[in-house]
C-alpha positions, 0 to 999 in steps of 0.5 A, a space after each residue: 216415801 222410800 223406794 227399795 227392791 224387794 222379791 217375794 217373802 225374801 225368796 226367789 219366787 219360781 217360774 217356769 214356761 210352759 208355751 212360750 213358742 208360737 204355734 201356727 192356728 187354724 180357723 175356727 171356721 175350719 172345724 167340721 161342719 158335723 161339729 158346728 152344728 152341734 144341737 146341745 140337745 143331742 149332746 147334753 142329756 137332762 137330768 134333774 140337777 139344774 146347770 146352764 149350758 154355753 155352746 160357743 162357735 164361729 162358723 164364719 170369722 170374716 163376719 165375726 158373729 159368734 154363735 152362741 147356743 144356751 140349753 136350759 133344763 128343767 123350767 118350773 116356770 111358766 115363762 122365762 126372761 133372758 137379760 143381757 148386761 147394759 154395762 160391765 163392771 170396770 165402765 161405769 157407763 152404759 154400753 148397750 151390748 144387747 145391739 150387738 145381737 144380730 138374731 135369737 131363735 128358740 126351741 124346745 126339746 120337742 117344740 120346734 118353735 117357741 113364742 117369745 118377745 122383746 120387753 125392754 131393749 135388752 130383755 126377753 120374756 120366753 113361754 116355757 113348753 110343755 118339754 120344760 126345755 129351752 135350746 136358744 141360739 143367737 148371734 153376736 156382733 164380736 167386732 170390739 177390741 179393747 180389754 172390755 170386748 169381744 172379738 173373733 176371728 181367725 186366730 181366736 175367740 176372744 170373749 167377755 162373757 158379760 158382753 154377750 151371755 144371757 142371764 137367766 132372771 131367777 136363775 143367776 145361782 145356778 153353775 154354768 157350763 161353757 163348751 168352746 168348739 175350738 181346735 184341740 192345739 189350742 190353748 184357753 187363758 182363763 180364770 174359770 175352772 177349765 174342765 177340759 180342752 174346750 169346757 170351762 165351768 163358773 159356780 154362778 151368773 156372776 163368776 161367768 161374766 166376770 170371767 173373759 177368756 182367749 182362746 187361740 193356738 198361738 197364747 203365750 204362757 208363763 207362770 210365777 209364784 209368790 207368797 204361795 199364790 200363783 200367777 199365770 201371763 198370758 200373751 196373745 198377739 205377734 210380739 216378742 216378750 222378753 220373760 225373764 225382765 217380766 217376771 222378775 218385775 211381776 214378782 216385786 210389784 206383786 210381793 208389794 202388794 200382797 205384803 201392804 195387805 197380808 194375803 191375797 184374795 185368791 189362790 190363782 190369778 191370770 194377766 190376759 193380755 191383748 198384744 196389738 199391732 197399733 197403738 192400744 192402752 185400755 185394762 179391766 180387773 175382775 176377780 181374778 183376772 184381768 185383760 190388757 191391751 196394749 200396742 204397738 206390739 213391735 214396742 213392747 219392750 221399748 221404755 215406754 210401752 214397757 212402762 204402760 205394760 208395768 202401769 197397767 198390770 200393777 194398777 189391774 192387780 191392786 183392783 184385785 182388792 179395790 173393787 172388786 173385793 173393798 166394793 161400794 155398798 151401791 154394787 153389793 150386788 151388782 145390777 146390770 141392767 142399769 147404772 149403779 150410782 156410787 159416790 165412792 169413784 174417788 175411792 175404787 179408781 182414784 187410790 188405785 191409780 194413785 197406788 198403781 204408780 207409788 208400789 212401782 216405786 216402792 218395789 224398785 220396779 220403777 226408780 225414784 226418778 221415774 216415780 217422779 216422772 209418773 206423779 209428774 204426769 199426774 200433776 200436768 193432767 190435773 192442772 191442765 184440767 179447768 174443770 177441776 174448778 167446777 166439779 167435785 170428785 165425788 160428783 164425778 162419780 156420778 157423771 161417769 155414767 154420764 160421760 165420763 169415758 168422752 171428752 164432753 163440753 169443755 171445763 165442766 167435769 173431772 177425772 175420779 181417775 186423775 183428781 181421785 189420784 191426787 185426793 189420795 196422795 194428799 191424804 197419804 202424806 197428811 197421815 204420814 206428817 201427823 203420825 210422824 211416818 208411823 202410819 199411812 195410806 195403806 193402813 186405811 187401806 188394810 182395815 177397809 180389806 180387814 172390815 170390808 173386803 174379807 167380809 163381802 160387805 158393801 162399805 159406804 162413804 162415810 165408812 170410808 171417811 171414818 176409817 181415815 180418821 181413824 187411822 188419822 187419829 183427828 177430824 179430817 172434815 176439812 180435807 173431805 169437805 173442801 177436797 173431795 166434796 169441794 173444788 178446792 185448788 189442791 196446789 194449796 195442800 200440796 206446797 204445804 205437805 210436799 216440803 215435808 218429803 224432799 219435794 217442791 212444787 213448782 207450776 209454770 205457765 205455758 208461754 203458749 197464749 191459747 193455752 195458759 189464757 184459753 186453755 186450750 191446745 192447737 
């Protein structure tokens, strides 16, 4: 493996700030109360192009419910269900975000009250009125601070709108509208088209809930460019970034990238983060976005928070393809009222984390020795795990809906993020010594994007399997078979491949009873 600086397309990539200045925010409970009140019947008039209507305030940020207001025009139906999400995509867990819902109530545009009721523990079946309009308002409990939540409060509204905007059964196609009741000082990180100061706009249900935002008076903003694509950071929390060290790694691992695959998917993109005063590590990519959250914020730039900092947002960007675009054919498209069983979770979470890492190296962002440092990380979390011993990655994926984000009972699963990892620096370097370096990984991973991602179809398995072969140019049966169906100690393939590479690896028993017999740690 080589690792060698390299800037966008040869050039230096341009930059600029365009708030980088902390500006004193006022709370959102501030805003008057004529504009708190807001009825979006008043103020949306119908109109015979179908478009759903958001209205987002917080009248009270000490309780932190955020009022969410939907205007529906123009029902043809009879009745009409509301669906909130059970998971998010980036958690392959069910999260339940409809407990979060404190109260619904309805009306129509006339009707002062509308019938409805509770099918399931997340959806609701409404009668449509004779008005054929639905004004909806609701509260939700927005106390979850990770990159996956929402959370409000004096300072901001901070909102994952898969969390806690209703879909529309029947209606998932139409555009949406979202309205922000905010301060006009603030500013909106966003990937949504933002129409306004506070009026952001997504093409469907989908695009909307994969779309989180902040917006907040004291966001911190710089942008880059590279290979003509633009990139946009976004800082909320009490830190001091050091941006001409960011950018200049930004710009290398994001050149990294784009070149191991020829393009980018979209023309903008937007690193959201959550700068935290305690100790946070937590990311979730979406299609053009991805939140962050990190902490200490005093420690940002200190080595080792500013190693997580680069970790995650490399990691984030390479789902950008893997995943979000190279989608199992088991979330094309997604359902979100239940689990979405893929067996490929070694393939969306595994390779990323392995490339997360190993495009640092290649870039110079991160130097051979702290390259070695990380994929030795990598090995300790495997070894350290017995229950490699009795799960298979591709069960894994599976059990992520289980308990895959929680420790669980002891030694009986694995990691799709660890063990996925290691499953493909395993095939990385098979490929590499059977084509003598002339081809690898990122082939596979370039004709997944070309056949898959480009195309917006679904890829399985076994296409998968097929793939590598190909680029393989053999039957790689054993490898699948024993390493990612199987349970096959994976020491037994690396102190064969790592020689090749100017590596050896050693394993070393911890002279610590409970841990080398028991395997566990006091």
């Amino acid at each position: 493996m080589q690792f060698a600086p390299t800037t966008c397309n040869g050039q230096k990539s341009s930059h600029y700030n365009l708030n980088t200045q902390h500006t004193s925010a006022k709370s959102v409970s501030s805003v008057p109360s004529a504009v708190q009140t807001f009825s979006p019947s008043l103020s949306i008039p119908k109109s015979t192009k179908k478009m759903l209507h958001y209205t987002i305030s917080c009248p009270n940020p000490a309780n932190q419910l955020l009022k969410i207001e939907l205007l529906i025009e123009n029902i043809e139906t009879e009745t009409l269900e509301l669906q909130l999400a059970a998971w998010r995509p980036g958690r392959y867990e069910l999260q339940n975000f409809a407990q979060n819902i404190h109260s619904i109530s309805i009306k129509g545009f006339y009707e002062k009250k509308v019938a409805f009721e509770k099918i399931t523990k997340d959806c609701w079946k409404v009668q449509v009125p004779p008005s054929r309009t639905l004004q909806i308002t609701y509260y939700y409990y927005a106390h979850q601070m990770d990159a996956g939540g929402t959370w409000v409060d004096d300072k901001q509204l901070y909102v994952n709108p898969v969390t806690c905007f209703f879909a529309i059964v029947g209606r998932e196609n139409e555009p949406c509208e979202v309205k922000l009741q905010i301060e006009s000082s603030w500013q909106i990180a966003t990937g949504m088209e933002v129409v306004n100061q506070n009026t952001l706009r997504a093409p469907n249900y989908d695009a909307l809930a994969d779309s989180p935002f902040i917006a907040s008076g004291s966001l911190q903003h710089q942008t880059y460019t590279c290979r003509g694509y633009n990139f946009h950071i976004w800082i909320q929390g009490e830190c001091a970034p050091d941006w001409t060290k960011i950018i200049h790694d930004f710009e290398r691992f994001t050149d990294i990238q784009i070149e191991l695959f020829g393009d980018f998917p979209v023309p903008d993109y937007h690193y959201i983060y959550q700068i935290l005063p305690y100790r946070h590590y937590h990311g979730v990519e979406h299609s053009n976005s991805t939140v962050c959250t990190l902490g200490p914020a005093e420690n940002l730039m200190e080595p080792e928070l500013y190693k997580e900092f680069l970790g995650v947002s490399s990691h984030e960007l390479f789902h950008t393809w893997n995943i979000k675009k190279i989608r199992p054919v088991e979330m094309m498209p997604y359902d979100f009222t239940g689990e979405n069983y893929f067996r490929t979770g070694y393939v969306a979470e595994g390779v990323t984390t392995y490339y997360g890492d190993v495009l640092l190296g290649r870039s110079g962002v991160f130097t051979e020795k702290q390259y070695l440092n990380e994929l030795h990380n990598l090995f300790k979390r495997y070894f350290d795990n017995h229950g490699r011993h009795n799960q298979s990655v591709a069960d894994a994926s599976y059990d992520t809906w289980l308990d895959g984000y929680k420790p669980g009972i002891p030694n009986r699963k694995v990691s799709i993020y660890v063990n996925g990892a290691m499953a493909a620096l395993i095939l990385d370097l098979e490929i590499r010594h059977k084509t003598s370096g002339t081809k690898s990984l990122d082939d596979v991973m370039r004709m997944l994007w070309e056949r898959f991602g480009k195309t917006g179809i679904g890829y399985s398995d076994q296409d998968y399997r097929n793939i590598a072969e190909e680029v393989y140019g053999d039957s790689l049966e054993t490898y699948f078979r024993e390493l990612i169906d199987g349970k096959i100690p994976h020491e037994f393939y690396l102190q064969k491949l790592l020689p090749h590479f100017g590596l050896e690896l050693k394993i070393n028993h911890s002279p610590v009873i409970s841990e080398s017999a028991y395997g566990f740690r006091t």
